[in-house]
N, C-alpha and C positions, 0 to 999 in steps of 0.2 A: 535436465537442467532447463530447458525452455518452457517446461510446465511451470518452473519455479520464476522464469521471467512474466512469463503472462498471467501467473496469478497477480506479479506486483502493478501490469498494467490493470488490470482488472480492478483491484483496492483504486489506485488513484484514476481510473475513469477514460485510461486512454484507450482501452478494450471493451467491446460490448459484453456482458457477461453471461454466461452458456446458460440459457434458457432449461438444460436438461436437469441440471442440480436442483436437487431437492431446496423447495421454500422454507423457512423452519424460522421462527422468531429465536432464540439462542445462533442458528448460524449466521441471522442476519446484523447483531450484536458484535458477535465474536468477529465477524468481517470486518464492521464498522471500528472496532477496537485497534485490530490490524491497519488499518486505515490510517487511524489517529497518530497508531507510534509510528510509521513509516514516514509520515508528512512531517512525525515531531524531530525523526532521526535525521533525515532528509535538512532540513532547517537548520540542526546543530552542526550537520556537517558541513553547511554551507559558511555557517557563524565560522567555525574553525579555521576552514581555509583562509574567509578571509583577513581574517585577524593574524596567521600565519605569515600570509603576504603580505599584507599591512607592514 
């Protein structure tokens, strides 16, 4: 389960990211894609709350 946290540090940039993993134009895509929706979900769920408590 903390592989699964530090990957999402890793997408949003609060972890350096492991030098050992292979470079690959497709994984560096697929990362950035990961990236996009977690910042998009992250935002919605921000939206939600506060309109919730609103």
């Amino acid at each position: 389960m903390s592989s699964f946290f530090n990957q999402i540090k890793e997408y949003l940039f609060l972890k350096k990211q492991d030098n050992s993993r292979p470079k690959n134009i497709n994984i560096k895509l697929m990362h950035g894609m990961n990236r996009i929706s977690i910042i998009l979900f992250l935002t919605a769920a921000v939206i939600i709350i506060y309109r919730f408590l609103k």
